[in-house]
C-alpha positions as CSV (number, residue, x, y, z in Angstrom):
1,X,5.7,-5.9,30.0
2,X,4.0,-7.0,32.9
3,X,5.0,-4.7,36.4
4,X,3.9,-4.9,40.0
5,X,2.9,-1.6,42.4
6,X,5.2,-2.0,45.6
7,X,2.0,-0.4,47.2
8,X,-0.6,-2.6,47.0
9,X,1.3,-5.4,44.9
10,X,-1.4,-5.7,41.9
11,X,-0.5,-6.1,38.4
12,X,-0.6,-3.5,35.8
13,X,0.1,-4.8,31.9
14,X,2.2,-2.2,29.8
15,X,3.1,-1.6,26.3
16,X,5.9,1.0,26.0
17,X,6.3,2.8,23.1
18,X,9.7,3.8,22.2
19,X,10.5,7.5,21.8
20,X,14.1,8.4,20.4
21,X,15.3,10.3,23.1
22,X,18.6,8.7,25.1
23,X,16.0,9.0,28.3
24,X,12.6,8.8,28.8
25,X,10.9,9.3,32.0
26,X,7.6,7.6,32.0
27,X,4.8,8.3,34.9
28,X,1.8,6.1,35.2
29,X,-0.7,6.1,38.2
30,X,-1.3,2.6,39.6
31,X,-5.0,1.8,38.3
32,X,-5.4,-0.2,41.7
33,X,-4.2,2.3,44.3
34,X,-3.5,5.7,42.8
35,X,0.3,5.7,43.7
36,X,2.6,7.2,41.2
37,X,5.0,4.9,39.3
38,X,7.7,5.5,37.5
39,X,9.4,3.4,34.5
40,X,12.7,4.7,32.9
41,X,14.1,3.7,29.4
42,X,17.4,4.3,29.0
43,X,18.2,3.6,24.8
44,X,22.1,4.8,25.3
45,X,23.6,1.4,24.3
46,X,20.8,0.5,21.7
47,X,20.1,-2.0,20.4
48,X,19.7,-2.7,23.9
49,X,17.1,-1.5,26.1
50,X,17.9,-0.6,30.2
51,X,14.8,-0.3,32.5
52,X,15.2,1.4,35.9
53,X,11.4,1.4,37.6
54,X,10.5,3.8,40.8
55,X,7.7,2.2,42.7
56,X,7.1,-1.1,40.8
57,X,8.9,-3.9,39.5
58,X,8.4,-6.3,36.8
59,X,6.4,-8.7,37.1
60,X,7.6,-12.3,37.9
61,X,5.6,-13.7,35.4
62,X,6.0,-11.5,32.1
63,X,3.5,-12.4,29.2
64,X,4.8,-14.3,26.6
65,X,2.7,-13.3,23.9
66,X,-0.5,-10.7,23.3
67,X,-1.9,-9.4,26.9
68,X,-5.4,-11.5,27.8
69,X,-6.8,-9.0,29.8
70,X,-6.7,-10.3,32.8
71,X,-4.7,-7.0,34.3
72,X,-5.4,-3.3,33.9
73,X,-4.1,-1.9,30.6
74,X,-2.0,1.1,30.0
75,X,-0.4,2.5,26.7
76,X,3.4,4.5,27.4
77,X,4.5,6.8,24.9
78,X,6.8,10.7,24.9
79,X,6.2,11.3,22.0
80,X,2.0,11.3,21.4
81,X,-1.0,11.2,23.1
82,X,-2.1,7.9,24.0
83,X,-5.2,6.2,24.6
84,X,-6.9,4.5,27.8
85,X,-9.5,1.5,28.0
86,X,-9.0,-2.6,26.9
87,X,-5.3,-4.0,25.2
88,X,-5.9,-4.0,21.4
89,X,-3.1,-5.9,19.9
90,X,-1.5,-3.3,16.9
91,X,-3.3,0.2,17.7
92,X,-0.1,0.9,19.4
93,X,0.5,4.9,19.9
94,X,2.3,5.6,16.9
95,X,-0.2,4.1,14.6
96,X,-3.3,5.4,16.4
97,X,-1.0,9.2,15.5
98,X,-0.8,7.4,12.0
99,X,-4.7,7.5,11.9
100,X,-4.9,11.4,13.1
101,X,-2.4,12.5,10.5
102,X,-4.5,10.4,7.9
103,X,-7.5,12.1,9.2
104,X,-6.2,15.5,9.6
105,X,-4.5,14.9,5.5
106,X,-7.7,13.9,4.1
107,X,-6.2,10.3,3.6
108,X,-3.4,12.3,1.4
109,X,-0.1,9.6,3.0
110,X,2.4,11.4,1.4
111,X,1.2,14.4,3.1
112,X,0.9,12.5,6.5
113,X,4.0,11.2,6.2
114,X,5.6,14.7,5.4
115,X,3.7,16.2,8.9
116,X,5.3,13.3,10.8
117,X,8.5,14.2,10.0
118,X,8.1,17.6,10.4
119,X,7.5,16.2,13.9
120,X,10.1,14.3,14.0
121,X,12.7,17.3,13.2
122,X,11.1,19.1,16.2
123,X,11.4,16.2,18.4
124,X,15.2,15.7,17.7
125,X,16.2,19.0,18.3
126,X,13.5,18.6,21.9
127,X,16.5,15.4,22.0
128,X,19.2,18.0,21.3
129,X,18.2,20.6,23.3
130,X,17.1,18.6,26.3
131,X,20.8,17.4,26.9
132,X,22.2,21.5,27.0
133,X,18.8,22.2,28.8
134,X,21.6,23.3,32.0
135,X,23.4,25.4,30.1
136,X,20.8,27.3,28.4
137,X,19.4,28.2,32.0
138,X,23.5,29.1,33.0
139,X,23.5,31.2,29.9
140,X,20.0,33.1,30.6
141,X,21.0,34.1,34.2
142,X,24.6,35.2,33.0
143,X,23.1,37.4,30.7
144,X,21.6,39.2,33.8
145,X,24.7,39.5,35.2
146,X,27.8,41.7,35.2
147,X,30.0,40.2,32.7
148,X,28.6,40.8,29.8
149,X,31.8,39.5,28.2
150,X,31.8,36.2,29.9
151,X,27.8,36.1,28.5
152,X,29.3,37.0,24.9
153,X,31.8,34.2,25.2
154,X,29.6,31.0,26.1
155,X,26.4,32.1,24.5
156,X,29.0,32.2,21.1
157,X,29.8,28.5,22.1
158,X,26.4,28.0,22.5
159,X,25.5,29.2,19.1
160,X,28.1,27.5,17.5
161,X,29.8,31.1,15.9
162,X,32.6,33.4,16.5
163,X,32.0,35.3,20.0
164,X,30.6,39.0,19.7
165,X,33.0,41.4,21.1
166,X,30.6,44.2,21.4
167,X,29.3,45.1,24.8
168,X,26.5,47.3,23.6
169,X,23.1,46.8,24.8
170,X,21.9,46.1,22.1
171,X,24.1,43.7,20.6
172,X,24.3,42.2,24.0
173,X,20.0,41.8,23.7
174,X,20.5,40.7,20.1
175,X,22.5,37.5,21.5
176,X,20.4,36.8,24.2
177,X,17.3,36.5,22.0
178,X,19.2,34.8,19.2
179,X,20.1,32.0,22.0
180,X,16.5,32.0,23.1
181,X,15.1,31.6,19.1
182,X,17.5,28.5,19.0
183,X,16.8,26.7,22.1
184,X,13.0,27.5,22.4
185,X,11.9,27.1,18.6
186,X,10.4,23.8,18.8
187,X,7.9,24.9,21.0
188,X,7.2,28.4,19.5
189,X,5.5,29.4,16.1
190,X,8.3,31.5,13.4
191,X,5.4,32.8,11.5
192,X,3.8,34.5,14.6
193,X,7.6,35.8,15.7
194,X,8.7,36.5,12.4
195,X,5.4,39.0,12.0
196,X,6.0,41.2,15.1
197,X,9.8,41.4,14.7
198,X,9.2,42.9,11.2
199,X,6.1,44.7,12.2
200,X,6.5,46.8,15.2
201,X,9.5,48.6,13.6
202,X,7.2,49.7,10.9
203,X,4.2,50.6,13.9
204,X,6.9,52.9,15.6
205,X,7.8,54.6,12.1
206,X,4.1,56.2,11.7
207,X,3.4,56.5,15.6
208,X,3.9,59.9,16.9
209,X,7.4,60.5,18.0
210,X,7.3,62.6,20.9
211,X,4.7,60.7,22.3
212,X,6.5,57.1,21.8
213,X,9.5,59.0,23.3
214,X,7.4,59.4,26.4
215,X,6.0,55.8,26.7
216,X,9.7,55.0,26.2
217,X,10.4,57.2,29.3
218,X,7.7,55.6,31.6
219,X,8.3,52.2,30.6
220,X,12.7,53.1,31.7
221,X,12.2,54.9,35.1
222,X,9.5,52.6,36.5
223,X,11.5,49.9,35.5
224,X,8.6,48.3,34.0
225,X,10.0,47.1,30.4
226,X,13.0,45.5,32.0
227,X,11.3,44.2,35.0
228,X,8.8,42.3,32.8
229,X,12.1,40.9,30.4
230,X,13.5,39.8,33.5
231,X,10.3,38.0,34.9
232,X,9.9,36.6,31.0
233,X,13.1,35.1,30.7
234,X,12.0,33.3,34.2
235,X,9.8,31.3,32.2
236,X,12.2,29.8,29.7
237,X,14.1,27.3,31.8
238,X,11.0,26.6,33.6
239,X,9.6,25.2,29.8
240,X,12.4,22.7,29.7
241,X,10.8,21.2,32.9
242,X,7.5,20.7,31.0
243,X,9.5,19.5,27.9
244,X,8.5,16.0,28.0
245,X,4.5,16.5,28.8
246,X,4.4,19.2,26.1
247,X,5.4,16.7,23.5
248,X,2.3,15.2,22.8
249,X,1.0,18.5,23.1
250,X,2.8,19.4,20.1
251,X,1.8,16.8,18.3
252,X,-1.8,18.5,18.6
253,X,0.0,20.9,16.3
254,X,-0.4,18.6,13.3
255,X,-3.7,17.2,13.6
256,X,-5.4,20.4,13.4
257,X,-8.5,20.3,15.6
258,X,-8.9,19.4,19.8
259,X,-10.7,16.0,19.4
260,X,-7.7,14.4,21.1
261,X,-7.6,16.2,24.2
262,X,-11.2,15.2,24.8
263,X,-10.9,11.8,23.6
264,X,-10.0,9.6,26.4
265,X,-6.0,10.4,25.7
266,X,-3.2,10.7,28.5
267,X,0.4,12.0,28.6
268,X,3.0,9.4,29.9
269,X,5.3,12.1,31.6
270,X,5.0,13.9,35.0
271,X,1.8,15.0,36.1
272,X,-0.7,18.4,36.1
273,X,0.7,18.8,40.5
274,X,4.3,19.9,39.2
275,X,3.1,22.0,36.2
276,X,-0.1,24.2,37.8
277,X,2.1,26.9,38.9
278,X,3.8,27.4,35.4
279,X,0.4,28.0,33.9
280,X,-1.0,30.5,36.3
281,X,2.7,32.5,36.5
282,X,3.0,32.5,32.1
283,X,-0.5,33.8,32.5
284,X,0.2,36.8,35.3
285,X,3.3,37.5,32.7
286,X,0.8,38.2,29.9
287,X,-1.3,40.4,32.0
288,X,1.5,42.7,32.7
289,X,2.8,42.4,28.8
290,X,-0.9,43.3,27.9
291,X,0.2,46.5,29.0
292,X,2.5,47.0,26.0
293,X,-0.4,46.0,23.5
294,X,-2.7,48.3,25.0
295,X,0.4,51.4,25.0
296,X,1.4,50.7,21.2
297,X,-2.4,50.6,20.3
298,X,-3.2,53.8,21.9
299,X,-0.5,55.1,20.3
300,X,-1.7,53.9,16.9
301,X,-5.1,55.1,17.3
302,X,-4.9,57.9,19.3
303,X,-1.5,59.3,19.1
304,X,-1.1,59.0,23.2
305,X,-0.5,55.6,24.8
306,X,-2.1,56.5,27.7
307,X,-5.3,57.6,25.9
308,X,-8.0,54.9,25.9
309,X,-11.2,54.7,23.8
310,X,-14.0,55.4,25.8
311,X,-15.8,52.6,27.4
312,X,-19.3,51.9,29.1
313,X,-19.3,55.9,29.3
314,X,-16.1,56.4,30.5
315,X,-12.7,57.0,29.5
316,X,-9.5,55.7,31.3
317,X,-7.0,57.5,33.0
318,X,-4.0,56.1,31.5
319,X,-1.6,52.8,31.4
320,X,-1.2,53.0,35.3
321,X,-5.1,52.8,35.7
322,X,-4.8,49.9,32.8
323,X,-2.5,48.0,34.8
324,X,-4.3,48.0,37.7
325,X,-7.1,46.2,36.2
326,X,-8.0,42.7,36.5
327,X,-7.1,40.7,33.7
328,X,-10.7,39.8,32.6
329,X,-11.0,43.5,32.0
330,X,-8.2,44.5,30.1
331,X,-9.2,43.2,27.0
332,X,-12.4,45.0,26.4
333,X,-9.7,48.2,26.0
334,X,-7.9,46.7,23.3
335,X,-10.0,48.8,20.5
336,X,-9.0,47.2,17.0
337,X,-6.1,46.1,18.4
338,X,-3.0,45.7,16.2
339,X,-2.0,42.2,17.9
340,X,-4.6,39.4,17.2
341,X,-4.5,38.1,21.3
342,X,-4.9,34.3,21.2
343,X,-7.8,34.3,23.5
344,X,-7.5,30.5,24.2
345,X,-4.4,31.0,26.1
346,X,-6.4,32.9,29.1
347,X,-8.2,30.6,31.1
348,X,-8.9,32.9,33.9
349,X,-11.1,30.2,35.5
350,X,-8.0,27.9,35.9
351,X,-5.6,30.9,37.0
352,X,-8.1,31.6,39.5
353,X,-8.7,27.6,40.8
354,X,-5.0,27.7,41.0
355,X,-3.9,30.4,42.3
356,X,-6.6,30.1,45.5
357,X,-5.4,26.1,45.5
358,X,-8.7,25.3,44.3
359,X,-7.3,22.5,42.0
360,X,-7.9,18.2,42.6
361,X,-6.0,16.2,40.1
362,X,-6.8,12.5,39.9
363,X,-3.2,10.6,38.4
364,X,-5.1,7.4,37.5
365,X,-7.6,9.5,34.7
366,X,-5.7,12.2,34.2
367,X,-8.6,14.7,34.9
368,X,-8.0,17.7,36.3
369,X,-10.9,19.3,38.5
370,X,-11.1,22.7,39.5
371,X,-13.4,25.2,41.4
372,X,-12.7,28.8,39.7
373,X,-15.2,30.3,42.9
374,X,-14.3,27.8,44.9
375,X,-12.8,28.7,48.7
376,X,-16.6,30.4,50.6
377,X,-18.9,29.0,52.4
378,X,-21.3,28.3,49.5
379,X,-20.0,25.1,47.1
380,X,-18.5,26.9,43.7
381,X,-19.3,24.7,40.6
382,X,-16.8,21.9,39.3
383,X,-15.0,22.6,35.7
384,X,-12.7,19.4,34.6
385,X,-9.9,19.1,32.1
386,X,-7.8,16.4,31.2
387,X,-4.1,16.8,31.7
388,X,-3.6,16.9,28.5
389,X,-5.9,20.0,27.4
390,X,-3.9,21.6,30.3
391,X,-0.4,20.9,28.5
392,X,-2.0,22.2,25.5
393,X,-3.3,25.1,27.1
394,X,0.2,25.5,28.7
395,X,1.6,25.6,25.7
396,X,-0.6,28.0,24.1
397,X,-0.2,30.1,26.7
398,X,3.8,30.0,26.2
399,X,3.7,31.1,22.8
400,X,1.4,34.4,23.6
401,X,4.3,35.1,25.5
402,X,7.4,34.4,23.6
403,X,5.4,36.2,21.2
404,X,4.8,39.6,23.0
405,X,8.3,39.0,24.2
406,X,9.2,40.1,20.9
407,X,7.2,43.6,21.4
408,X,9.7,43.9,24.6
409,X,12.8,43.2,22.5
410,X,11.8,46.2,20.0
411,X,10.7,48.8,22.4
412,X,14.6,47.7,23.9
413,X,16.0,47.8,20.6
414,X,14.1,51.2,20.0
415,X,15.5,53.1,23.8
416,X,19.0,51.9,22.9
417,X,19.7,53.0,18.8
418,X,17.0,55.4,18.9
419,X,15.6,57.1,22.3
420,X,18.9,57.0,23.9
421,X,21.0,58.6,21.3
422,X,18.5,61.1,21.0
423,X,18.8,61.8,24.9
424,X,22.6,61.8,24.7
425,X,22.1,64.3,21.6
């Protein structure tokens, strides 16, 4: 279809790909004036197709066959990344994600075709998942409640099984996480889940008891562990905000390499202005849970989580001197660490650029240019990314959480069957 700005009244030729989600929120940048536009397709009485625009209009002459290029072009798709420059009748979205796959399969169709639907299964429970996306946030701040029973009751509802009468802590924490595996999975990677829930109760087995007994203790009365669940389970209903962005960001997933994030690609759902913030706070998040890492692993090496390997000379003075440090330092402490960190999820430059507001986004390119020394006297030097390497990087970023998330859970699971029994003992 052909639409019209209500700002400057130019033209702006579109070819909207269908997702299969009831709703889809498309955002565009007017190509003539910058303003931000906003087209919504609502498929609820399919076959028909409901249109509901923000900012523009349709055009009053709509094309009645391929587009001549007499307007600017732009291609509008959920569900992958999609291309920018001249109308090419056929190299629609999907089939330009056809060619990746083929790419990324060695020309193998059968195995293309098997990755799309894999896909697919993710995007329809996104569908699913989107439409209870309220009450998995209810759910997550009634768990921090007082009535654990009330939590018991609609996370059971939730999970589609018989409620769980027990009010223990830990069967309480085993709920919450199971709600959290269900609703969050699509974005999240079992195998890298699956390896720390199995692993870290085998870590503790061989660590030194007394001395996990006392990292236990420091982690309880500073209120650290349950501080940093709390500030973690923050995060979750923020990711259902980003939901629709992150999908072709997913689709990354499949292909196997970055080419498309530098290709001239865009995402056709809100924009990097109403995301920054979820980046830099994920990323503060992992700086605290780095604290864990570096506890167990001191632990593992050294028999004493608050003895480091010495460094440049010099030896640390334990976890509170750890957490003190800046970010870009901690990792230099992390000796043959047992967790492989995902070093592409830290981009300390873009932390930095946003958290001093040093940050320009340009709608119409999506190209995101920041200053990470930017703010003094003296000019800092430019960095650019397109929105789409931020979603990605987003969602990188997410998963080293949710991962080390699952080193919280089983330090929790540890005080309440084993530490705390002993106490009561």
């Amino acid at each position: 279809m052909a639409i019209k700005c209500e700002t400057c009244e130019q033209e702006i030729d579109c070819r909207i790909g269908y997702s299969n989600r009831r709703i889809q929120p498309l955002i565009l940048s007017c190509p003539h004036c910058d303003s931000q536009l906003g087209i919504t397709l609502d498929i609820s009485h399919a076959p028909r197709s409901e249109f509901q625009f923000d900012g523009c209009r349709p055009s009053e002459t709509q094309p009645s066959g391929p587009f001549k290029g007499v307007n600017p072009f732009l291609d509008l798709h959920l569900d992958f990344p999609v291309r920018s420059g001249k109308y090419e009748m056929g190299k629609t979205p999907f089939f330009m994600a056809m060619d990746d796959l083929k790419v990324a399969t060695s020309g193998d169709q059968e195995k293309a075709h098997e990755v799309l639907q894999f896909h697919s299964f993710h995007l329809n429970a996104l569908n699913e998942m989107a439409e209870k996306a309220g009450e998995i946030k209810r759910l997550i701040n009634l768990y921090h409640g007082k009535n654990k029973q009330l939590f018991q009751k609609r996370a059971a509802a939730s999970l589609e099984r018989p409620v769980e009468k027990s009010l223990l802590p830990q069967d309480v924490n085993a709920t919450l996480y199971c709600v959290i595996a269900k609703a969050f999975f699509p974005f999240t990677v079992f195998a890298h889940n699956e390896e720390i829930s199995e692993g870290m109760p085998k870590l503790m087995q061989v660590m030194n008891r007394e001395k996990l007994r006392e990292f236990i203790n420091d982690l309880d009365s500073s209120e650290f562990l349950s501080g940093l669940q709390r500030d973690c389970l923050k995060i979750y209903p923020r990711i259902f905000d980003a939901e629709l962005p992150l999908r072709p960001a997913l689709f990354l997933d499949l292909i196997g390499n970055t080419e498309a994030e530098k290709a001239a690609t865009r995402v056709s759902a809100k924009d990097f202005l109403s995301l920054k913030d979820l980046y830099k706070d994920v990323v503060e998040i992992l700086s605290r849970q780095l604290v864990l890492v570096a506890g167990v692993n001191n632990l593992l090496h050294r028999g004493d989580a608050n003895s480091f390997k010495a460094i440049d000379g010099g030896t640390l003075r334990g976890l509170i001197k750890y957490s003190e440090k800046a970010l870009s330092e901690k990792f230099k402490y992390l000796d043959d660490c047992w967790f492989k960190v995902d070093m592409d999820a830290y981009n300390l430059d873009m932390r930095n650029a946003i958290a001093h507001n040093n940050v320009n986004y340009s709608g119409v390119d999506q190209v995101i240019t920041y200053t990470p020394g930017g703010g003094r006297l003296e000019l800092g030097t430019d960095k650019a990314m397109t929105l789409l390497e931020f979603m990605r990087l987003l969602l990188v970023a997410f998963r080293e959480m949710h991962s080390l998330h699952h080193v919280i859970k089983s330090l929790f699971y540890y005080k309440y069957l084993i530490h705390d029994r002993g106490a009561a003992k």
